[in-house]
C-alpha positions in Angstrom: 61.5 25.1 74.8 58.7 24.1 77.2 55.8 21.8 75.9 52.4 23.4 75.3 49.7 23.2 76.8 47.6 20.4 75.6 43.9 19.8 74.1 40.9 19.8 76.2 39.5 17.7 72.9 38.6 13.9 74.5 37.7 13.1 71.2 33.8 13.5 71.1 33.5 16.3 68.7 30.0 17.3 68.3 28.9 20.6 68.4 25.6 21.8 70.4 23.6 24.0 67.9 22.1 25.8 71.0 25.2 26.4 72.9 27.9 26.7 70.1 30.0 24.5 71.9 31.5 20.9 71.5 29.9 18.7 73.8 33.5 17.1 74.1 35.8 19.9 75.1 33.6 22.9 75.8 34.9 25.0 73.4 33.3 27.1 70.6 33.8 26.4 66.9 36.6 29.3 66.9 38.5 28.2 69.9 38.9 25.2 68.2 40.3 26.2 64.6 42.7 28.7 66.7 44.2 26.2 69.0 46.8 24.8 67.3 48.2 28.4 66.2 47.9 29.4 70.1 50.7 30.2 72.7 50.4 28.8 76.2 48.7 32.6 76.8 46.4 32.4 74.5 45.7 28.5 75.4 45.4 29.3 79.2 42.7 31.9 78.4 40.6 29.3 76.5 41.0 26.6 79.3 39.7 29.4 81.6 36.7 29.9 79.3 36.1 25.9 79.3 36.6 25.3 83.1 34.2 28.2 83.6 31.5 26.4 81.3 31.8 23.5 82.6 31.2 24.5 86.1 28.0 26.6 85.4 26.8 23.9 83.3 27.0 21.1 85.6 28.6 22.1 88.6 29.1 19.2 90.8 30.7 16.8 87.9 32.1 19.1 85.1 30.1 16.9 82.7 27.2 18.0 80.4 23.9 16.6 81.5 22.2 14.2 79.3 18.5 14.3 78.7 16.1 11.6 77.7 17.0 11.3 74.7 20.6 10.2 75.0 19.5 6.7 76.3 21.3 3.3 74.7 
């Protein structure tokens, strides 16, 4: 039996009310609850969805772009 394929979750689970996503791992609320219950097919496609997000989102890092108000 081969391992799965594993979390995108980096442990900063906050969800964006306007996007529906977590500003963590890029996923949506339901990509989340079904991960667990996923096979590597089903896993693949959501890693697909979360690479794609991440690229139109901030294309030259991968990485959500903070605003103003995210300052220490």
């Amino acid at each position: 039996m081969s391992a799965m394929l594993q979390s995108p979750c980096i442990n900063i689970c906050k969800m964006d009310a306007a996007s529906g996503l977590c500003i963590g791992c890029w996923r949506t609320i339901d990509e989340i609850t079904v991960w667990s219950r996923s096979d590597d097919a089903a896993r693949s496609h959501i890693l697909a969805a979360v690479a794609r997000r991440r690229m139109e989102n901030e294309p030259e890092t991968g990485h959500p772009t903070k605003n103003s108000t995210d300052h220490d």
